[in-house]
C-alpha positions as CSV (number, residue, x, y, z in Angstrom):
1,X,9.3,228.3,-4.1
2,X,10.8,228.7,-0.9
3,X,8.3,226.6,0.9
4,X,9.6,223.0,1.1
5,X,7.8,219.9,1.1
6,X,8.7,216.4,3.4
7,X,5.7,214.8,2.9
8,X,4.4,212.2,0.5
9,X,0.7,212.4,-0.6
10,X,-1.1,208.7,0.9
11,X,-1.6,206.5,-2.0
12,X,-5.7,206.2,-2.6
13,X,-7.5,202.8,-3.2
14,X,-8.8,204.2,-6.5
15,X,-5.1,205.0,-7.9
16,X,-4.4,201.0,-7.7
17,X,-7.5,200.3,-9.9
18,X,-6.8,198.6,-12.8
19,X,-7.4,200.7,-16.4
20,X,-10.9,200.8,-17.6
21,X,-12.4,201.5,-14.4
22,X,-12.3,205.2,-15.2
23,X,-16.2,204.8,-15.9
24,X,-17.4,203.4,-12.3
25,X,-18.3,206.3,-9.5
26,X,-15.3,207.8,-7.8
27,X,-15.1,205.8,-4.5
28,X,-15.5,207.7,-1.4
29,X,-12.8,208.3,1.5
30,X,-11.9,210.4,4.4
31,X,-8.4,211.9,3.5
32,X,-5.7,211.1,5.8
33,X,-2.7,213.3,5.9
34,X,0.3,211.5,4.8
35,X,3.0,210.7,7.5
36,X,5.9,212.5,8.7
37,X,9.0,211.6,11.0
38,X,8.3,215.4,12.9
39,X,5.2,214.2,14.1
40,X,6.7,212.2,16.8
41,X,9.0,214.6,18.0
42,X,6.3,216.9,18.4
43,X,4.2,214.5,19.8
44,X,6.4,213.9,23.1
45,X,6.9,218.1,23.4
46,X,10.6,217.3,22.7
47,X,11.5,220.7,21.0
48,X,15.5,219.9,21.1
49,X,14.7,217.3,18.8
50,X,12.4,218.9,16.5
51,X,15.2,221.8,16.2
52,X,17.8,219.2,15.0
53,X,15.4,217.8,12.7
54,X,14.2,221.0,11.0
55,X,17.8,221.8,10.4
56,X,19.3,218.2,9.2
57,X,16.2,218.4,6.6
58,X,16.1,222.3,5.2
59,X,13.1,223.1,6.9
60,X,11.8,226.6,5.7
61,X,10.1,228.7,8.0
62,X,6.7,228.7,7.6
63,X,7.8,224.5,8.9
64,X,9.8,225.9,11.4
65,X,6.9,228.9,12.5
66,X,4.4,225.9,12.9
67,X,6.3,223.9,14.7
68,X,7.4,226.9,17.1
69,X,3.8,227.9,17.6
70,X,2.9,224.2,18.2
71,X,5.4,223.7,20.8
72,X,4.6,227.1,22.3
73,X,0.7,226.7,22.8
74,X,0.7,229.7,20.3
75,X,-2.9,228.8,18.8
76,X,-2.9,232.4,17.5
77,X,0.4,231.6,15.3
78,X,-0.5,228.3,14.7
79,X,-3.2,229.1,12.3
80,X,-1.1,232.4,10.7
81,X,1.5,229.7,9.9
82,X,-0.8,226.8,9.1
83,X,-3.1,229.2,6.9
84,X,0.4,230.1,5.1
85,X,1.5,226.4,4.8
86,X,-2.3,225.5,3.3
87,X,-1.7,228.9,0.5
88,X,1.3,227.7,-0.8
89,X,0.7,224.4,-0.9
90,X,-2.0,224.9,-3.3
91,X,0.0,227.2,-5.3
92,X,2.6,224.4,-5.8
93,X,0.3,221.7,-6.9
94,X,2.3,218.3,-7.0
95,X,1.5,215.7,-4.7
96,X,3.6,216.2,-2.2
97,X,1.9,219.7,-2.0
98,X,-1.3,219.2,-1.9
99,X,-0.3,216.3,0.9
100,X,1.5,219.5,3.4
101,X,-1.6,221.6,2.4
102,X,-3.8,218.9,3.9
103,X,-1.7,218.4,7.1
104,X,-2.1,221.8,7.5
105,X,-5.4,222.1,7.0
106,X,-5.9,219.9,10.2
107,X,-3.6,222.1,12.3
108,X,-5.6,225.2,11.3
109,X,-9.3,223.9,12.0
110,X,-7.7,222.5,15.5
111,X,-6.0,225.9,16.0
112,X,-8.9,227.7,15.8
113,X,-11.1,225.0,17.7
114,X,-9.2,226.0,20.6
115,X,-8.8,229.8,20.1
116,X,-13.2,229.1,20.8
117,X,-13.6,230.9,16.8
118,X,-16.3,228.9,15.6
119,X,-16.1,231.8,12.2
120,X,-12.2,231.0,11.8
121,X,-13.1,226.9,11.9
122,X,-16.0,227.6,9.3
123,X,-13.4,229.0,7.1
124,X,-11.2,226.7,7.1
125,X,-13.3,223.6,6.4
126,X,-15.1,226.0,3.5
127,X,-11.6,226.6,1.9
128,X,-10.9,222.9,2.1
129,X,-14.1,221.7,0.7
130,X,-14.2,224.2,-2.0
131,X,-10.4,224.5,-2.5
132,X,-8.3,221.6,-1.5
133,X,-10.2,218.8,-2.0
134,X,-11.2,219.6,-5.4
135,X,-7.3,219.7,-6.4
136,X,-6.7,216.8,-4.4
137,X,-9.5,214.8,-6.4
138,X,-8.0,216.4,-10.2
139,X,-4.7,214.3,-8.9
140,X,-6.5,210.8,-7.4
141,X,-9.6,210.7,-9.5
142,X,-11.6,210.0,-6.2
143,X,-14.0,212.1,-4.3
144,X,-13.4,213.1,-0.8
145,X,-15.3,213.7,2.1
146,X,-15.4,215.1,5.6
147,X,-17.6,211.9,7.2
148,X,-19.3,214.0,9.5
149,X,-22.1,216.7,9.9
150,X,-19.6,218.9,7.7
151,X,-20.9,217.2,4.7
152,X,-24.1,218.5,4.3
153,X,-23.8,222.1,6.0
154,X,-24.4,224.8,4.2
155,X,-21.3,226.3,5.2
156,X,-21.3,229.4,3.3
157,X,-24.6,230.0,4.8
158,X,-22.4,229.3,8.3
159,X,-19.8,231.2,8.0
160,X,-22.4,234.6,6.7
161,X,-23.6,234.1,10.0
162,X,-21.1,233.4,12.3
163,X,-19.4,236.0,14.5
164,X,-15.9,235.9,15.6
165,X,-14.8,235.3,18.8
166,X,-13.9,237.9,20.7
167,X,-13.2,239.5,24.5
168,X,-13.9,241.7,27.1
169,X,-11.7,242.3,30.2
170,X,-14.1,243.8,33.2
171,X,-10.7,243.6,35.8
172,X,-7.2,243.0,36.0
173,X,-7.7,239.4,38.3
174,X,-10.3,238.1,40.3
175,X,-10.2,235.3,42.5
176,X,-12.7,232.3,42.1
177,X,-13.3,229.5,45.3
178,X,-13.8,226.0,44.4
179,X,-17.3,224.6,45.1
180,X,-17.9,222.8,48.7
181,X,-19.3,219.9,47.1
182,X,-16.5,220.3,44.5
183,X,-13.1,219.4,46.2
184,X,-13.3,217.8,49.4
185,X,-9.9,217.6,51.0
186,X,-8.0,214.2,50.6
187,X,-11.0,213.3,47.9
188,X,-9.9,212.5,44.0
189,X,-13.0,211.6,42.9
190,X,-14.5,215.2,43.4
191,X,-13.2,217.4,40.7
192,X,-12.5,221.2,41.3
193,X,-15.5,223.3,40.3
194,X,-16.1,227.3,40.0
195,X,-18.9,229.4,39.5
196,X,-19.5,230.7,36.1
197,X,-21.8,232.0,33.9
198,X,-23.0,231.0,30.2
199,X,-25.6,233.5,28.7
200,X,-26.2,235.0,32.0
201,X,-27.1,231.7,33.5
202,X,-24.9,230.5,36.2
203,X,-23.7,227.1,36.5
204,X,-21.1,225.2,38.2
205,X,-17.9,224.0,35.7
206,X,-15.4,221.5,35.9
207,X,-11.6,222.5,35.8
208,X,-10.0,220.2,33.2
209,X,-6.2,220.4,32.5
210,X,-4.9,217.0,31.0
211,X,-4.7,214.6,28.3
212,X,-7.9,214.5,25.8
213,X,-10.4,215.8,23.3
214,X,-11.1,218.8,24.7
215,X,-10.3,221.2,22.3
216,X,-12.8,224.5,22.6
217,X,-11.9,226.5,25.5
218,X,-15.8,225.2,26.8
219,X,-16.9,221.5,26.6
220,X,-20.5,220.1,27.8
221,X,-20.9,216.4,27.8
222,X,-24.6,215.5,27.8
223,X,-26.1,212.0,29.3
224,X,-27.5,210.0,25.7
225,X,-31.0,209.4,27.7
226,X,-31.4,213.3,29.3
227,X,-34.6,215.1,28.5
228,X,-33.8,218.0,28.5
229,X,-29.6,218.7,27.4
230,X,-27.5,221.0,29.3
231,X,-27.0,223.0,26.0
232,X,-30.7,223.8,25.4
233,X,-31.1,224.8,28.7
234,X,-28.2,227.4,28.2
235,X,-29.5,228.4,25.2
236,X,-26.8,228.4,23.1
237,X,-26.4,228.3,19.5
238,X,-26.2,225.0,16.8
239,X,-23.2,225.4,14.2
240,X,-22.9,222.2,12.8
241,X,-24.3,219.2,14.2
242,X,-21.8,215.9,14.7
243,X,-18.9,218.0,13.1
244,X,-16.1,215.7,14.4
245,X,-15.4,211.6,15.0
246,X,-13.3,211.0,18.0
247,X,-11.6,208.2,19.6
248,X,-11.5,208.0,23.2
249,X,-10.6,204.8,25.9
250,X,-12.4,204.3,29.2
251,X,-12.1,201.6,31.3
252,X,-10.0,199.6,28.6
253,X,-12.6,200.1,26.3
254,X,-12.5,202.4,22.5
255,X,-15.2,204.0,22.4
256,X,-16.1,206.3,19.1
257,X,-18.1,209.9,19.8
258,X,-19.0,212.8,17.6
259,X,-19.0,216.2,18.8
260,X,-21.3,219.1,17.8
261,X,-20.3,222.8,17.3
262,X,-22.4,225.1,19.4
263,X,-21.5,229.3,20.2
264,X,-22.6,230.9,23.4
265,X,-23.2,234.5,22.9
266,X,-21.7,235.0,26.7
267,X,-19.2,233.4,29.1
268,X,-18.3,234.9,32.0
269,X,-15.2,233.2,34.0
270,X,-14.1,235.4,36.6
271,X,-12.3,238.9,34.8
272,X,-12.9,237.6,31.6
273,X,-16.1,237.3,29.4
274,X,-16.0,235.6,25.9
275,X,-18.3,236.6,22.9
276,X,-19.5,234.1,20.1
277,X,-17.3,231.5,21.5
278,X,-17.3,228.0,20.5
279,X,-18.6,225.3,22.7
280,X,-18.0,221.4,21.7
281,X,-21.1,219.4,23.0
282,X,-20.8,215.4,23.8
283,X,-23.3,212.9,24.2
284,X,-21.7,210.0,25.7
285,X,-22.3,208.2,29.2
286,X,-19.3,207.1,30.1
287,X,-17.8,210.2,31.1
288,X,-19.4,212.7,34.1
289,X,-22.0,214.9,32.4
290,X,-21.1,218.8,33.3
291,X,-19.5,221.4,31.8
292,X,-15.6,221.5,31.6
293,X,-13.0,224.5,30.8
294,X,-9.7,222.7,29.4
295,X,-6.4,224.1,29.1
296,X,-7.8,226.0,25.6
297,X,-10.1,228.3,28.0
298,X,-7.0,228.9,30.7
299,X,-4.6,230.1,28.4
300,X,-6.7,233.1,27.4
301,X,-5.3,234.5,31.3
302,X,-1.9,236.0,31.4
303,X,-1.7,233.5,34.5
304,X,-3.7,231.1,36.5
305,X,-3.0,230.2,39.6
306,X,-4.3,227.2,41.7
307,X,-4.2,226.6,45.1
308,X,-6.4,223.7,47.1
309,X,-9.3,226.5,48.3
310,X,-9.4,227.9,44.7
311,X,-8.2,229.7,41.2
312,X,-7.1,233.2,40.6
313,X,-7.1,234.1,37.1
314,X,-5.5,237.6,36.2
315,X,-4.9,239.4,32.7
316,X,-1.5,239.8,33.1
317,X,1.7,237.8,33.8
318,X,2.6,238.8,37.9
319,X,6.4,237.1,39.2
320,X,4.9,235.9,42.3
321,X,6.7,232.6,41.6
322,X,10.4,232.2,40.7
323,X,12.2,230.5,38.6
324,X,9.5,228.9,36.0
325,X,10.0,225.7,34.6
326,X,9.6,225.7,31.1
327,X,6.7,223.9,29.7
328,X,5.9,222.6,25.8
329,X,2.5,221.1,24.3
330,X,2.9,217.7,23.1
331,X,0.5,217.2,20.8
332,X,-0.6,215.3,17.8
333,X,-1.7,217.8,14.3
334,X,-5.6,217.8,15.7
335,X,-3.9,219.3,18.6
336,X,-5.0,216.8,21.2
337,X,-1.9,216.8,23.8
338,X,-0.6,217.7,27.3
339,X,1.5,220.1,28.7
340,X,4.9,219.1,29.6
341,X,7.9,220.1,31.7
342,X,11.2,218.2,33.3
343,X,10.6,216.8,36.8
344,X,12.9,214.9,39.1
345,X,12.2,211.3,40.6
346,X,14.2,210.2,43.1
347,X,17.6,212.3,40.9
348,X,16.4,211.0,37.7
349,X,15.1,213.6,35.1
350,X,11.8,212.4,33.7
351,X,8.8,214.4,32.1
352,X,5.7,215.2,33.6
353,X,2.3,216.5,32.4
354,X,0.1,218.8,33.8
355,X,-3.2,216.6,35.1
356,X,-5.8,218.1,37.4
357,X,-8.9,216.3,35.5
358,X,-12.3,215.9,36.3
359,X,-12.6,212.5,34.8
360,X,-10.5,211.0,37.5
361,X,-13.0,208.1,38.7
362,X,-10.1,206.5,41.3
363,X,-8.1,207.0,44.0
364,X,-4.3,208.4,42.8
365,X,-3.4,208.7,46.6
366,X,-0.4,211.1,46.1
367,X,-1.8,211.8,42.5
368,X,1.7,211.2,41.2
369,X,1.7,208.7,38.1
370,X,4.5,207.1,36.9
371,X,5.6,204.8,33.7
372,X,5.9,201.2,34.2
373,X,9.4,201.4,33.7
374,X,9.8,203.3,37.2
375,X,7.2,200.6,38.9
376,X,9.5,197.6,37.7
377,X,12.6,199.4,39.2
378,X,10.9,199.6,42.0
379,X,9.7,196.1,42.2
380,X,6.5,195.3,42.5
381,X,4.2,193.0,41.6
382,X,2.1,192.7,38.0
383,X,-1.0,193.6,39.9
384,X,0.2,195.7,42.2
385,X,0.0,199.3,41.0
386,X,1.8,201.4,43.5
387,X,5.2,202.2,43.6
388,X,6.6,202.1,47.3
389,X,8.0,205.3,48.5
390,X,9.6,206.9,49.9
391,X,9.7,209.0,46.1
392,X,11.4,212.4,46.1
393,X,9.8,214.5,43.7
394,X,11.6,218.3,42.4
395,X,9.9,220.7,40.0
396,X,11.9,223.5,39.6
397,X,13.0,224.8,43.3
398,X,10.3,223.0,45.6
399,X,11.4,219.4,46.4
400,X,8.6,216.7,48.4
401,X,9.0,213.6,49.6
402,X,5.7,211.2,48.3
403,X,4.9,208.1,50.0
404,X,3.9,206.1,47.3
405,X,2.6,207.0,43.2
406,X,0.1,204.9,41.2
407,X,1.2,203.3,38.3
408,X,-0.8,202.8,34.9
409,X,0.8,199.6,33.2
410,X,-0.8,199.7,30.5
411,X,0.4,203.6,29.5
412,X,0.9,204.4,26.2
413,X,1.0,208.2,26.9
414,X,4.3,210.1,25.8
415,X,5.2,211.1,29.5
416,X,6.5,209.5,32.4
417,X,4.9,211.1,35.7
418,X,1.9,213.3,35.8
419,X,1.4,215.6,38.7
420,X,-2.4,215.7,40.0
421,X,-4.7,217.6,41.7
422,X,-3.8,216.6,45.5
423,X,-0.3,218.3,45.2
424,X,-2.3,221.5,45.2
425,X,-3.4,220.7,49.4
426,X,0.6,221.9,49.8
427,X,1.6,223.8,47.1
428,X,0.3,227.5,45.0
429,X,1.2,226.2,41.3
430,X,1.4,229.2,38.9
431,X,0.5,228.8,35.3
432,X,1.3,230.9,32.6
433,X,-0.2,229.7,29.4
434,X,-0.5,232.9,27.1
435,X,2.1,234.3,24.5
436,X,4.2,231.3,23.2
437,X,6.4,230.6,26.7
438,X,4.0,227.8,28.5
439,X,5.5,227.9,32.2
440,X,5.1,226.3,35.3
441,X,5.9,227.2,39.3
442,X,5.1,225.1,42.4
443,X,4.9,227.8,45.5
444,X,4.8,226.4,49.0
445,X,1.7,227.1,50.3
446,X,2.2,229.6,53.7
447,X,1.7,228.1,57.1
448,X,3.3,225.0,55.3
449,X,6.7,222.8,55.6
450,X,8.2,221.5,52.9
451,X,9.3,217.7,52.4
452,X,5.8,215.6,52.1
453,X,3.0,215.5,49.6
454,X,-0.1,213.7,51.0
């Protein structure tokens, strides 16, 4: 088979058992897919690195499609590939196969999480409940489980009745303003907001590109103690019911949530309205209730661009902004990650990540965040959290001067500098997300000099 293997299937609990235990209940577990050295490379967006790897081990292609389509933001190929990686890892068998066919698994449910095809997730976790984990329990003897909602669905029911996601284009762009009470100039703490509509209601949504579990292209997170939840209210649809467990920190603090599946029948955001497309719902009160569109809803737009009054989202690809810096999706295989791209600070190359987040609760000043390793240079005290300027900053063509960056010592995060939201009071920044080539384009904005980001 051409397909080739690097993983080793996790050792279970049960297969340490001593002999005569064969005649107690199966314990219960959560499979975990088995390690592999790739995942960090892929993790930090480093593509060079993955290449050199894929060739020093043999990798065969459907490896090498995956990690292409990872690394691309191609959700689209990521589940062709993963769904191909899954087939003929059954067909082989072993361990080792049935360990890559699980791995896989997890890339395709995450792949089509953020496509918003709520049909395309229900298949998956139907093929691995009545597929893969029955092989995988003929090799262990144990009997696994999702541990969540997935459970007890009746998924076949589910996936009968689930519609795929699909599109309709009403115009080539349209432009969107932010909210007044959204953005005020010189304010972090007020995230940008646009006008949408969600089953013909309309309602006010947080942009969200960055770091986190936002997966579907539409998030809601509802207050624990509300009355009535924002997701009755928009009527939408109930797929499966605490379908996930996440792990999120806030404030220092690990907190554990478990998102439901919802479809809205109809969003409408700007030129664009989505059919039957997933929505992930969140109780939780630590993070501002409101409905969020994350980096999974923006890359449905040939580009996106973002100035401080607003967001113009268009169908295809214009070359209003030249050269692009090249951008790749760092991401562990649930497909949580960032977008990355080389920046200069102060003629040191360094990696930055695209951040304009709504769950900004402080004050970045210059909104540029930087690794501890840059604050020491620069240093600083312990407590003291901002690095002294002045810090020249380049992406691409555009160069600015920044008077000073927070600094998160305690970052675990795979890059270095993130560039927020403020940047966008001086600069256009042109986002192409759609088609495998991630890219990204700082444009002055006119009436503007260059040299200084407030």
């Amino acid at each position: 088979m051409e397909f080739k293997s690097p993983f080793r299937l996790f050792i279970l609990m049960c297969a340490l058992l001593p002999v005569g235990t064969s005649a107690m209940a199966a314990p219960t577990t959560v499979p975990v897919p088995p390690y592999d050295p790739l995942l960090k490379p892929l993790g930090q967006g480093d593509a060079r690195t993955v290449h050199q790897m894929e060739n020093k081990r043999g990798a065969g292609p459907v490896t090498r499609a995956m990690d292409r389509a990872q690394l691309g933001y191609d959700m689209p190929r990521l589940l062709s590939a993963a769904r191909r990686c899954q087939d003929l890892g059954i067909q082989g068998g072993t361990a080792d196969d049935l360990g890559t066919a699980l791995y896989c698994s997890y890339m395709a449910r995450s792949s089509a999480l953020i496509e918003g095809d709520a049909l395309a997730y229900l298949q998956e976790v139907r093929w691995v409940k009545n597929a893969l984990y029955p092989a995988m329990e003929r090799a262990t003897n144990d009997h696994l489980i999702f541990g969540t909602g997935l459970d007890s669905a009746n998924l076949r029911r589910l996936t009968d009745a689930t519609p795929a996601v699909a599109e309709t284009w009403l115009r080539g762009s349209q432009e969107l303003s932010f909210q007044a009470s959204g953005r005020p100039r010189g304010s972090t703490n007020a995230p940008p907001k646009i006008g949408i509509k969600i089953n013909g209601q309309n309602i006010v949504a947080f942009i969200e590109m960055g770091r986190g579990t936002l997966r579907t292209p539409i998030t809601i997170i509802e207050p624990k103690e509300e009355a009535a939840s924002i997701s009755s209210k928009l009527k939408l649809k109930l797929v499966v019911q605490d379908y996930a467990n996440a792990f999120v920190r806030f404030g220092g603090t690990k907190y554990t949530i478990t998102p439901s599946l919802y479809i809205a029948d109809n969003v409408s955001v700007g030129p664009l309205i989505l059919h039957h497309v997933a929505v992930g719902v969140v109780t939780a009160d630590f993070i501002r209730p409101g409905v969020y569109l994350g980096a999974s809803m923006w890359r449905r737009f040939g580009e996106v661009i973002i100035s401080g009054a607003g967001i113009r989202l268009s169908r295809q690809a214009t070359h209003q902004c030249e050269p692009v810096v090249p951008m790749t999706f760092a991401a562990n295989y649930h497909e949580v990650g960032s977008l990355q791209f080389p920046i200069s600070v102060n003629s040191v190359t360094r990696t930055a990540a695209l951040s304009i987040r709504a769950t900004d609760l402080v004050d970045m000043g210059s909104s540029i965040w930087v690794d501890p390793g840059a604050r020491a240079a620069n240093a600083g005290t312990r407590k003291d959290r901002t690095v002294k300027g002045p810090i020249t900053i380049q992406v691409g063509h555009q160069s600015f001067n920044a008077p000073s960056a927070y600094v998160e010592t305690n970052w675990h995060e795979p890059f270095q500098v993130s560039l927020g939201r403020s940047i966008l009071d001086r600069y256009t920044m042109h986002l192409k997300l759609r088609g495998g080539n991630p890219s990204i384009c700082l444009a002055l904005n006119p009436g503007e000099n260059g040299g200084r980001a407030h």
